[in-house]
Structures are given as C-alpha cells and as structure tokens.
N, C-alpha and C positions, 0 to 999 in steps of 0.2 A: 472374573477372568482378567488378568492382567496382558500385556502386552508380550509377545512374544515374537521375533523377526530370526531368520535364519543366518548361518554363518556365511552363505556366503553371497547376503544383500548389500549390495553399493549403493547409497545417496549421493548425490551432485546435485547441490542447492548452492544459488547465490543469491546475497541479501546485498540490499542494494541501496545506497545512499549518493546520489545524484547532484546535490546543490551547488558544486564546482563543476561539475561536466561541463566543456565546452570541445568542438572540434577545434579543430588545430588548422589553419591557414592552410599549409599542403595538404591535408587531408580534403578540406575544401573546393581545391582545385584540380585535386584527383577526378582522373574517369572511371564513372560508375557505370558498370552496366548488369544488366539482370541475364540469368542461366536460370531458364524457367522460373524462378520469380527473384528479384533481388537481394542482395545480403548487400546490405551496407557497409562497406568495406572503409569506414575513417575510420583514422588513428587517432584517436583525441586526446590531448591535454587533460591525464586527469589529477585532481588534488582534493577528493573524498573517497570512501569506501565503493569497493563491490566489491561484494564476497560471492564465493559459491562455494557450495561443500557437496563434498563426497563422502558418502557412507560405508562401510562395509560391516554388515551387523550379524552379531553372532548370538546363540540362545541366551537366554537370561528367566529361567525358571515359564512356568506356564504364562501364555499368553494370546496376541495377534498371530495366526498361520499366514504368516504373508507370504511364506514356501519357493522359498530361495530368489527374491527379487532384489536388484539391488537399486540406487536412487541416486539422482541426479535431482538438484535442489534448487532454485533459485525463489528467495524465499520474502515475503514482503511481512509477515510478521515476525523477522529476520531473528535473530537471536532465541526470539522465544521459541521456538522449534529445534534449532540445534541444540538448546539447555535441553530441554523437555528430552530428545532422544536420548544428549547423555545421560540425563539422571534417570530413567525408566530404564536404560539399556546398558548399564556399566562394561558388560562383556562385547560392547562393539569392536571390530577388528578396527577398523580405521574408518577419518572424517578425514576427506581433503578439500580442505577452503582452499575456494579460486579467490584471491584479492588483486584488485588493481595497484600493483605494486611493479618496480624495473625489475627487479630479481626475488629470491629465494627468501633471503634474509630481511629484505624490507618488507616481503609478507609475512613473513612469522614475526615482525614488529607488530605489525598494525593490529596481525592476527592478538594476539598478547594485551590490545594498549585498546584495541578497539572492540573484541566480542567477548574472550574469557575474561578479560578485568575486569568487569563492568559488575556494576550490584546484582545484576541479575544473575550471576552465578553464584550468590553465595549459599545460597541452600546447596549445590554440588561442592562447594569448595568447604563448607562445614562437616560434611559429610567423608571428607574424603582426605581433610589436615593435612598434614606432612606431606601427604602421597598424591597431594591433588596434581603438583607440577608434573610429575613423573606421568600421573594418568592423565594427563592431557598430551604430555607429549610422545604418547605410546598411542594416543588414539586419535591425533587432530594434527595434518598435515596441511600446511599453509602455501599456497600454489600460485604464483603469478599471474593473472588471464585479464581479457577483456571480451565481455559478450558481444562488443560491434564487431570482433575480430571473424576471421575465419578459424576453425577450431576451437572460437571462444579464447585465441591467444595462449594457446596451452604448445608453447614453439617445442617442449623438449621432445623430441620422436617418442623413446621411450615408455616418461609416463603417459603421455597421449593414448598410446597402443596397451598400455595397462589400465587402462582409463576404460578403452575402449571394450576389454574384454572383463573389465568387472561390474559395471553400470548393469542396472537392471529396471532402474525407474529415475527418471530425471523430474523435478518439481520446479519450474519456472516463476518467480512471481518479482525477477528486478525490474525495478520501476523510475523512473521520474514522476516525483507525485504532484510536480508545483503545478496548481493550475493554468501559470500561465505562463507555462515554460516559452523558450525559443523554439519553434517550428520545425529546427533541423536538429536539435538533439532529443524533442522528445519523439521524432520519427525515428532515430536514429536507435534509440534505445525500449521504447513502449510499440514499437511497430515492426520494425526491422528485426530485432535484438531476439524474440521470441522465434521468429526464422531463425536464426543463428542458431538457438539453442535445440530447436527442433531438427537443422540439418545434421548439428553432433549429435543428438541423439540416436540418429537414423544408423550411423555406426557402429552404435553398439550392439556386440553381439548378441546380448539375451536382453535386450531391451522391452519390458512387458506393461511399459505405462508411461505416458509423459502427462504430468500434472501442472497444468498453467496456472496462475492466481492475477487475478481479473481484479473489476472490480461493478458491484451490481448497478451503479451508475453510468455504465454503457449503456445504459435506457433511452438518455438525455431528461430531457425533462416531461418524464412521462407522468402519467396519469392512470387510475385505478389500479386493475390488478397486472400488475408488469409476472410476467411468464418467467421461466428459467429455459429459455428457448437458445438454438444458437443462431449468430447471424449468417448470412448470404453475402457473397461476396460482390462487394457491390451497394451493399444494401445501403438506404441512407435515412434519417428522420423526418424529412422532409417531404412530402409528394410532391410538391412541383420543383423541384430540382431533377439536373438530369444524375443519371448512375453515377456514384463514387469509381473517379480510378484512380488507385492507389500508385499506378507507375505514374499519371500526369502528376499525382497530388507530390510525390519524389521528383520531378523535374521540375515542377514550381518555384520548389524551396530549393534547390540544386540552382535553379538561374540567379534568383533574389539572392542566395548566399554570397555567388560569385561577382554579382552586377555590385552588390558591396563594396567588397575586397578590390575588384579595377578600379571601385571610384575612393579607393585608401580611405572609406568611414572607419571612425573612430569602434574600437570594443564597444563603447558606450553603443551608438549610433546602430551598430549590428543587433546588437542584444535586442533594441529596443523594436527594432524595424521587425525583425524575425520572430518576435512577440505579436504584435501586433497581426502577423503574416499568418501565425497559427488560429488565432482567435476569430481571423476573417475566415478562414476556408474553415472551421470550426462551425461558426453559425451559418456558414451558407447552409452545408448539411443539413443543420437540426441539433447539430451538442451544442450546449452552453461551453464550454471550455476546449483548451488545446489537449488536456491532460485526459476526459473521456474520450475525444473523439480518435486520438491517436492509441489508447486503448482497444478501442474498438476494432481499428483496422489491425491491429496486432492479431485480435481473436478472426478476423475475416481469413488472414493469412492462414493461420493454422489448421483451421478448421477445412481451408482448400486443397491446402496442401500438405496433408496429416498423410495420406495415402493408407496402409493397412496402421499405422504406427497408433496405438488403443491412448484418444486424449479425454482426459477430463478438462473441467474448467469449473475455479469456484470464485464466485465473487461476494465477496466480503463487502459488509454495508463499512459506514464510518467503526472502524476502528480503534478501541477505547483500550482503556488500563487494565489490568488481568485481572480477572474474576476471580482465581483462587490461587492458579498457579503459576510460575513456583512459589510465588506470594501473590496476594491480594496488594494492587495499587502501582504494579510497575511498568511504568510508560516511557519511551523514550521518545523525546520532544513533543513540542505542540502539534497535535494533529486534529483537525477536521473542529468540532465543536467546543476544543478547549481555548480554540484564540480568544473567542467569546466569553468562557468563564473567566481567562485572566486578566484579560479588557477590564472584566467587571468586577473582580478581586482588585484590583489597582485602581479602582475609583475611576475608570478613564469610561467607561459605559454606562451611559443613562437613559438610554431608547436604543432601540433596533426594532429591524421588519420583520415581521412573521405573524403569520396566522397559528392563533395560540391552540386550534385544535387539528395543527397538523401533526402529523409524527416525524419525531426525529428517529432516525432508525442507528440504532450504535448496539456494537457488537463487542464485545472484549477480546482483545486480541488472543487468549488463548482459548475461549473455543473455539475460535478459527483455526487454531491448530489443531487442534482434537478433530478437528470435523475435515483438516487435510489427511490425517493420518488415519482416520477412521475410512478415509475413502480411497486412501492407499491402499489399502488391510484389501480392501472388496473387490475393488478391480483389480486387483491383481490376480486374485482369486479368480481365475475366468470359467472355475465351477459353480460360481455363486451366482443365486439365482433371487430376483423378487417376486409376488405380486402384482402386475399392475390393473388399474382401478376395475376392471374387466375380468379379475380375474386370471390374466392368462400369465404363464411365467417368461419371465423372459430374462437378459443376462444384465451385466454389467458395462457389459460392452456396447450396449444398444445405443444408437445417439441424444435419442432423446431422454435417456437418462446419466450423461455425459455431465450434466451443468447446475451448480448447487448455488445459490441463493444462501449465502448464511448470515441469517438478517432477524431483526425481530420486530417487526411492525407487523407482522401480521396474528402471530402468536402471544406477541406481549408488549404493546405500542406502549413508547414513550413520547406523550405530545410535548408542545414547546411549553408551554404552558404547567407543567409537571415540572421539567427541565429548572424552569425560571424560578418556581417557590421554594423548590426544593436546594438552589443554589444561593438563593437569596436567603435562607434560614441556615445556611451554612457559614457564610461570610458574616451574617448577623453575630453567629454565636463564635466562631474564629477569624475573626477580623488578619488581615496582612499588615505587616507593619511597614510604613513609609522609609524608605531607605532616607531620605533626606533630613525628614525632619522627626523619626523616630518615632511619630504618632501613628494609631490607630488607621487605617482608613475605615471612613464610613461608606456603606453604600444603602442604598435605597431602591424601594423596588424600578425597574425599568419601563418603562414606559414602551408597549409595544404596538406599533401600527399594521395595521392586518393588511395591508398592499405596499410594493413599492414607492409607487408614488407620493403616495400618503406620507411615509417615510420623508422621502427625499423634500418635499415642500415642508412639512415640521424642521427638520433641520436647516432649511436655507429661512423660515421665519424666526425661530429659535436663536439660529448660532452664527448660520454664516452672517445674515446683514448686521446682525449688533458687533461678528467681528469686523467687518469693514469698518463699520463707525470709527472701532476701536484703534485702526490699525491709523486711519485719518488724526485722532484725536494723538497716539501715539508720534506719528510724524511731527505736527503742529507744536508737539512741547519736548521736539529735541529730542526722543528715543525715551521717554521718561518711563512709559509704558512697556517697554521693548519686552522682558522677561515676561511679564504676562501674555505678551501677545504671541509670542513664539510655543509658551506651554499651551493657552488655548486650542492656536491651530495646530499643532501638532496633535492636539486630543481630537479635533473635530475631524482631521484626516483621516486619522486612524479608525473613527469609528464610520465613517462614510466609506471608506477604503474597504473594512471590513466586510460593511453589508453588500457593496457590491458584489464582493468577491461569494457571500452567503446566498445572494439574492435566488440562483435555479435550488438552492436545498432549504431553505427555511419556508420558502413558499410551494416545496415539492406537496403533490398532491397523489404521488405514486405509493402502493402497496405491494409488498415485494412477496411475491408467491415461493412459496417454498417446500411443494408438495414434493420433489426429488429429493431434498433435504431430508423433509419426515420418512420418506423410504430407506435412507441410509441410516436415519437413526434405528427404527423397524429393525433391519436387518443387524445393524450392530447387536441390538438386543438379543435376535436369534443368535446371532452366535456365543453367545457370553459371555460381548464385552462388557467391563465392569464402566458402566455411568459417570461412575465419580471421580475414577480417574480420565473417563473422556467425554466427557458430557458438552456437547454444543448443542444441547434446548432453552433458547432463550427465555423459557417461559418460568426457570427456576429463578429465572432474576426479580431479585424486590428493588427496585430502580432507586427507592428512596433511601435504603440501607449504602446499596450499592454506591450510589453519587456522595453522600454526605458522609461513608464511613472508610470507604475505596479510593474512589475516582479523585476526586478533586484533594483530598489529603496526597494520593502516591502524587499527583502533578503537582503541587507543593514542592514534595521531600525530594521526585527525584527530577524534578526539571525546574521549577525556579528558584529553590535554593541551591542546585548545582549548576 
C-alpha cells in the first residue's frame, strides 16, 4: 500500500535555519506582555531561512486514507519531507512555503536558491525534465512569514483567511539547534515560536492534528530507561530546585536584554552575555544546554495550552544522513556526531571523552520522516484504534500515546566504540586529501578516556603545557615558531571546545524507550502500509554498512566538498 492523501489536505510546514537570527534593538525594547500565555511579539533582524509550507494534497493512485486533512508544517528534517511529499504525491494541489523574506519575490528566491535547487531534489527533478519548473510552480507557493510574529507574519488578509479555511494539519518542528544559543532568541523561537504556531493553528477551520517535532534530548541528562512521557508545566530536572516559571524565566532575559542595550554593549558583548545567561538558567533546572532546556518549555507550553486541539509530539534522537531516501547519503550540514568524524577525517582528532560502551543513538533523517507522516496518516484517522499492553483499545487521540521516541538504542544500539572502528577503517581506506599541502591525511586510532575529567587532565599533560613551553620558546626567538604555534592551538581548542560541547551525550547513560513508536509502526502494518517505502525501524539498520558506505561518504560529497 502506497500513500494515498485527499484533494482537499493542506500542509503548513516550516523548515527552519536559525544561525543569523538575532532580535532587532526595537524589538528589544518593545513591551511584551502575555494574553493567557505569551506570544513573543519581536521583530527580528533576519538573514537565514525559515520556511514553512502548506500543502494542499490531492489523490495519487492507492495509498495513506488520511481523509480530507490538510497540514500546516514546520519541519526540522526540513526539505527532506517536503521532496518525499512531492515525489510520492505528484497530484498535490498546492505547497505554500512561509519563508523569512520582505516580500513575495524575495521568497520565491530563496524558495528556488534554497529548497528546490538543492541536490536533494534531483531524483524529482529527473523524473520530471523539462516540466519539473512548470511543476513546481503549479504546486509550491512561496509566502513571506515569521513564526515570532503574530499570524506567523502572514500580513496579506486574504491568503491568511485562505490559509485559514484550507489547513487541516499543521506540523511544527522550527528550531534553533545551536546549543548555545542567546537566551532571548532561542526563547523567542524554540519556546515562544511553537505558541505562535499553535495559536494559528487554532484558527483554522478543519483543523484535525498539530504535529510538533521535539527533540528526545528534552530528558537532560538522563539515565536508564527515559519514557516517551509528556512534561508538566512547570516541571524541572532537578529536585531541589524551586518550579520552572516560564513568565519569570521571559522577564529574566527581557531585563538582561534591555540592561544591555542602556548600557550601549557592543553586539559582541550582548551575544556573549545572553549566552552565557541561557546556559546558567539551563543548568540550574537540570539541562545541560540552552537549546534542550528552551525546547522543553516549548513542549510544557503546548502541551498546557493545546485545549481540545489533538497534539502529537516526536522527538528524533541525533539526526543522520538518509538511509535510503530519496538517495542514500544526503545531509545538510554538520550535525550532531559528524563534527567529530570530520575533526577526525582532517587529522585534527587524536583523543576524545567517552565511554566506549555507551550508545550513541542516531536516526537517519528520513525515517523520521516516514515515522512523521506515518503518524500523520493515524491520528488523523480518529477511527483508528490500538492495542494497549492490557489489552484494551483505545484511540489516537489518547495522551499518553501522543509522543514518539524515534531513536534506536534501544532496538539496535550503536555504542561509541563501534562508531570509532568503524570510522577509523573508513578514513584508513579513503584517506581526505590536505588542501594545503595536497597529501594524504593519516589518522590513527583515537585515544578514548572513559570520564571527563580523565579527558580533560590528558590533554592539559599532553598538549596544553608542552604548548606553553612552546609558545615561551616561540616569543624568546622572535616569533620563529609563530605558525606552528597558532595551528597547534587552534587544533587543541577545537578539540577541547568540542568535547565540552559533547560532554552530556558521549557520556549519556540514557535508553530511549520507544514502546508508542513500536505501536505506530503495529498499526501502519495493519493498515497496509508498504515498509519500504515508510520504514522507521531502526533495527533494519546494519551501522557498519550504513557509516562506511552512506553516512560519512554523503558528508564528504554533500557538505565538505560543497
């Protein structure tokens, strides 16, 4: 059974690339105030992507009965979901991408320069020759917006109110991924931004599903078997801490923003301060980072104030290169475990921290897709019905089967220690060639220390004091030294920079439960959906194939040679 969506299903997804967001001075010093729970109303300065797309989707031979829904998107394994619908769904009426653009035309730029160009359209654009421009733009409508905004910045009355009356599912998953963003844009955008999308969605008329994309690292730095549970508002990691409030924790960063700005610090000086600012109210909680713990309050939000509006929530482990589709090997940029491999493809990594029988838990970005749209398909369905463990049936709709886990340590762990041989016999046998000086790099196995600490003292006996020496010896004879000394520390940074930044997931000691997951998959099979085109069972993955003949080749081809 292939996929199958009705004529008159509407998507609104936005894929979301963050790494210029900043608020804007007046935005700043705007008054904010909350109407039953906050919308963060800055206007920010932006100069990278957010997209969101709308779908409206028409039959295309037997398939998914998702019986007349339509979708509202906002999508974190970004592009590969919008390919995937159009190439399964050729007969879609329309896709309206929201992009952070001034107008009309400079989103159908970016739309053109930023999603459909890109490699990963070439399987639909082969398919489709001559006619592919025409069928793009008979089906992909490119729309100005911003999700801090109110209406998600959608100002034309018009489409808004066409907007409003065609959406039938909205799928949320824009994000700031950096761990250690500024305090006021990743509240702004990973806390806030999800209210925003949830108040438009609450407008729409046949609205039958809001799909949020999380991420399973809302745990913190858990241990054993971590649930697919949702949080409580309020809730925090911590027991001796008092309750999270999410309004003080917005007037925090609202005073520190503005105490700033009177005392005219530098961009630099902001950034830096507001960094710092998230990381502290971060670990008071219990997350190791700015980027879970503002997650987290994102899902407290929703989860409060969803009211009847039917939410899911999936959170995807680390996020890898595609498993099959629409090719095997396409990633866009470095994410999560790949700093590490090209660290150590560039000869620039010879130790790091980790216990070599933990698991690294990484997911390929497109059964994450399969496994959104697979769970789109069911809940929407709100005839469909499970099993649970007791026997008794119950719906989709139910909360505690709201939250999906799609992760693979528990079904088919990949430890650190697999990771490292398996990487290390790949660079063995295709070596990266030195841009400088045209040679081979060699690398060698890595030297791995089973605790932090352990770590961190090896390197300051190792590297830092012989650099000082060096840097002394360097002064004494006139800078003679100087280029060695500069590539050194710049390698020794990078890789201590790294491990800090690794330290809560290389030492994670959590297994990520994914019994609602094995139910959705259950249920796909009762209905007939075909595996192979939606397969998110981590367990068909052979890690050694996948890493040595996939993964670290597509990172190559499509991110450090482009």
């Amino acid at each position: 059974m292939t996929v199958e969506l009705s004529n008159s299903i509407s998507i609104f997804s936005i894929l979301n690339n963050l790494a210029s967001f900043r608020p804007s001075r007046r935005a700043q010093n705007s008054a904010r105030k909350f109407e039953a729970m906050p919308i963060y109303r800055t206007q920010p300065e932006i100069h990278s992507p957010l997209w969101s797309l709308i779908m409206a989707l028409a039959p295309a031979g037997p398939g998914l009965p998702l019986e007349e829904p339509s979708v509202l998107s906002l999508n974190q394994p970004r592009s590969v979901f919008v390919e995937k619908v159009l190439r399964l769904q050729p007969n879609v009426n329309k896709i309206y991408l929201l992009l952070r653009a001034p107008d009309a035309k400079s989103a159908t730029k970016r739309l053109h320069s930023e999603v459909i160009g890109t490699e990963l359209f070439r399987i639909l654009r082969d398919k489709w020759g001559s006619k592919f421009d025409h069928f793009i733009s008979t089906k992909v409508i490119a729309v100005p917006g911003d999700i801090s905004s109110i209406n998600l910045g959608v100002n034309e009355s018009k489409l808004r109110e066409e907007m409003f009356k065609e959406i039938d599912i909205v799928v949320n998953s824009a994000a700031t991924t950096d761990f250690i963003e500024r305090y006021d844009v990743a509240m702004c955008i990973n806390t806030f931004g999800p209210f925003n999308v949830m108040s438009f969605a609450k407008r729409c008329d046949n609205i039958k599903l809001f799909l949020h994309i999380s991420t399973a690292y809302v745990c913190g730095e858990g241990t054993r078997l971590i649930l697919e549970k949702p949080f409580q508002m309020g809730e925090t990691l911590k027991k001796t801490c008092n309750k999270l409030d999410i309004n003080e924790e917005k007037r925090l960063m609202e005073e520190k923003s503005e105490e700033l700005i009177s005392q005219c610090a530098s961009n630099e000086a902001i950034t830096s301060t507001m960094k710092e600012l998230g990381l502290k109210r971060a670990k008071l909680y219990g997350w190791p980072n700015t980027y879970v713990f503002t997650k987290a309050m994102g899902e407290m939000i929703l989860g409060n104030f969803k009211g009847d509006l039917p939410l899911v929530i999936i959170r995807p482990t680390m996020i890898s290169s595609t498993y099959k589709e629409p090719f095997p090997g396409w990633i866009e940029g470095v994410r999560t475990i790949d700093g590490a491999i090209v660290g150590y493809g560039k000869g620039k990594l010879t130790c790091f921290p980790g216990n070599p029988n933990s698991p690294l838990d990484v997911i390929p970005a497109d059964m994450v897709v399969n496994a959104m749209v697979v769970a789109m398909v069911l809940h929407t369905n709100h005839h469909q019905t499970y099993d649970d463990d007791s026997g008794q049936k119950k719906t989709y709709d139910d909360d505690e089967a709201n939250i999906y886990h799609v992760s693979s340590s528990l079904r088919n762990p990949l430890q650190f220690s697999d990771l490292h041989n398996i990487v290390y016999n790949y660079f063995t046998k295709n070596p990266w060639i030195n841009k400088r000086s045209g040679e081979r790099i060699k690398v060698g196995k890595v030297t791995v220390l089973s605790t932090a600490n352990r770590y961190f003292l090896y390197m300051n006996i190792k590297y830092v004091l012989p650099l000082k020496v060096l840097c002394l010896v360097n002064t004494l004879s006139w800078q003679y030294f100087r280029e060695v000394y500069v590539d050194l520390n710049r390698k020794i940074k990078f890789a201590m920079g790294l491990a800090e930044l690794y330290k809560p997931y290389v030492f994670f000691k959590g297994i990520f439960d994914d019994t609602n997951l094995k139910k959705l998959r259950m249920a796909a099979k009762e209905e007939g959906i075909d595996p192979s085109l939606f397969n998110f069972d981590s367990k068909t993955i052979d890690w050694e194939d996948y890493i040595m003949n996939v993964h670290v080749p597509g990172l190559s081809t499509h991110v450090i040679k482009s």
